[in-house]
Structures are given as C-alpha cells and as structure tokens.
C-alpha positions in Angstrom: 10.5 -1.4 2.5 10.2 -2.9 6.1 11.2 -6.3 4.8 14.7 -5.0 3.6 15.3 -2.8 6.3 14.7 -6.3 8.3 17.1 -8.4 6.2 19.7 -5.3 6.3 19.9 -6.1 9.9 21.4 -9.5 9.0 24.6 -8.4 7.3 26.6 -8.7 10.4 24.8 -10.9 12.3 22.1 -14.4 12.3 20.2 -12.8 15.0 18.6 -9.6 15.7 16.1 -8.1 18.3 13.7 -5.6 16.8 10.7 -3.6 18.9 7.8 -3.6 16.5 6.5 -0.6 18.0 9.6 1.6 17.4 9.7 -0.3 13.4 6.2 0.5 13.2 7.1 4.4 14.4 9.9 4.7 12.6 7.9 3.2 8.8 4.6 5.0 10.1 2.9 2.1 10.9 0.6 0.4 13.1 2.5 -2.4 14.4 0.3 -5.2 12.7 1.6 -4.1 9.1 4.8 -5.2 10.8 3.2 -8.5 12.3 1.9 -9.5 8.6 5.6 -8.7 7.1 7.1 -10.4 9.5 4.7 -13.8 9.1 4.6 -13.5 5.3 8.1 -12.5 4.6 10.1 -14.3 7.3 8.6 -18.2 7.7 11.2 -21.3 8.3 10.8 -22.4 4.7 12.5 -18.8 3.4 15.3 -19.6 6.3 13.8 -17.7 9.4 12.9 -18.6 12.7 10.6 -16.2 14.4 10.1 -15.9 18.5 8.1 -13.3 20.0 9.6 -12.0 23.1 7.0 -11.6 26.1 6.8 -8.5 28.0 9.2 -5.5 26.9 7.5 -3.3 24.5 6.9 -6.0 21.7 10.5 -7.4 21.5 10.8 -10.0 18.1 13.6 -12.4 17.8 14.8 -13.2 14.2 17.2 -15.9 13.6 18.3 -16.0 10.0 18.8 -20.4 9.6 20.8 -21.8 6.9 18.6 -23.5 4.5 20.1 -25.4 1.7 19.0 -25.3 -1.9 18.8 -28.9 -1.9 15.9 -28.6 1.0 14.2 -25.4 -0.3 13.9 -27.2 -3.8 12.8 -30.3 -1.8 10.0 -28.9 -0.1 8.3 -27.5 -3.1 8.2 -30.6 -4.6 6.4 -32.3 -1.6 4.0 -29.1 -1.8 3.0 -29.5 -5.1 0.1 -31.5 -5.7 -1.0 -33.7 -8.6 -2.0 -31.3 -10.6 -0.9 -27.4 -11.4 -2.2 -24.2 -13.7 0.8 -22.5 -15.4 -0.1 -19.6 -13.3 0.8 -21.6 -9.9 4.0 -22.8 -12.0 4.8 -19.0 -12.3 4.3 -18.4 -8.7 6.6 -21.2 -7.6 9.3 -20.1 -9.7 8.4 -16.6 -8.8 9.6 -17.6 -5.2 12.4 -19.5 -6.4 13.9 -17.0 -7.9 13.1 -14.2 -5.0 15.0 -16.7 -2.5 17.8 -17.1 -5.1 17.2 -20.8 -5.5 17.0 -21.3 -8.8 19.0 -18.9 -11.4 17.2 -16.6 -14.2 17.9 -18.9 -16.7 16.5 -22.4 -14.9 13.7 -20.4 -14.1 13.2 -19.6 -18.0 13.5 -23.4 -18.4 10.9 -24.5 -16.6 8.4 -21.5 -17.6 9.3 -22.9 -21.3 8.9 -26.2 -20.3 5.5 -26.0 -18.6 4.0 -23.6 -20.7 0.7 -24.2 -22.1 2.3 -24.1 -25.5 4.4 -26.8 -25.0 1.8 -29.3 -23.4 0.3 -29.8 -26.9 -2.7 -32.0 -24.6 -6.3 -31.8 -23.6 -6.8 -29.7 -21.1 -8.0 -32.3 -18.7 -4.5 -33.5 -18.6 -2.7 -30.0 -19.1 -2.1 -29.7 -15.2 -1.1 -33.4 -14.3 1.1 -33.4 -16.9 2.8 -29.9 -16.0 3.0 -30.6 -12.0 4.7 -34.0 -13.4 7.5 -32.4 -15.6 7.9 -29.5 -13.0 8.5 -31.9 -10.3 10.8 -33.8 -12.3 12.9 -30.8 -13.6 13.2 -29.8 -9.7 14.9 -32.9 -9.1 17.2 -32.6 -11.9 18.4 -29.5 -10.0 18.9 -31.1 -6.6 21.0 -33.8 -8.3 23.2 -31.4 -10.3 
C-alpha cells in the first residue's frame, strides 16, 4: 500500500518530496514501517535514488533514475554466484518480472529451463549447472 501510493507520486514527475511523518499519519504508521519500505522497495538497482533531507520534519527525496533493461539484466548476472537452488532462480525472476524486466513468458522460459526436472544431474552439480544456463539465457536477452 505505501509503496504504490509512493510510485503514484511519480506519474507526473522524477522527483518527489515526501514527510515520513505525515506518510506514516496518514497509513497509521510509525514512521520506520515507512523507512523499511522506502530502503527495500526503492534501492538504485530498482531505479531510485534516495536522499534524506536534514532538519524539516523528516523530509525524503526520491528521484525516480532511468535504468535500462540491458543494466538491470546485467547486474543480476554479476550477482549470481557459481552456484543456485531453483528456489533462488524463482526469486530472481520473481524480481524480474515485478520490475517489468523480463516478460511473463521469458520468465516461464527460464523457470522451465532451470527446473529441477530438466537438470536430469546429480545433485552435486544441479546448482552449478542451473546458475550457468540462467546466466547464459540472461545474456541472450541483453543481446536480443
């Protein structure tokens, strides 16, 4: 709820002001609910830059920064490590998905193609194989 009345804000504009005291008044709140949305829900890597404004009743600055597909998709790869569970793989394309990076049916794609089904292996090689084949589908995307 607080993190789409947030984004609402951003239909006419990049940059918005907000008190998190009133927020926090107006969702009936104490204002660190709004401190964890705002850290969790509005990072650089989802296209957000944060400043807190000194003095004035809590005063946060939001920038909304354009971040390109090809970067987003980028910097999962570099933040995958050698190895990953079918559950993490669900997660990253969870977030892929939520930041409209990927569409529905790339995202069905790479569940398919990383499913534990499908990597017909032992299991001490189940997760290097699947972090390698994820990686590798990602940057099939950024080169489309």
């Amino acid at each position: 709820m607080i993190e789409e009345f947030i984004k609402d804000l951003f239909e006419e504009e990049n940059y918005i002001e907000i008190q998190r005291n009133d927020l926090a008044e107006h969702f009936n709140c104490v204002p660190s609910q709004i401190n964890y949305v705002i850290a969790t829900r509005f990072k650089p890597s989802q296209g957000y830059y944060v400043e807190s404004k000194r003095g004035g009743g809590g005063y946060i600055g939001i920038k909304k920064i354009n971040i390109t597909k090809s970067n987003s998709l980028m910097h999962t790869i570099t933040s995958i490590g050698d190895s990953l569970t079918a559950q993490e793989v669900d997660i990253f394309i969870s977030n892929l998905l939520s930041y409209k990076m990927i569409e529905t049916k790339e995202a069905k794609l790479l569940k398919v193609a990383t499913s534990d089904n499908v990597l017909n292996v032992p299991q001490n090689i189940k997760d290097n194989l699947r972090a390698r084949i994820f990686k590798n589908m990602l940057l099939n995307l950024i080169n489309d």
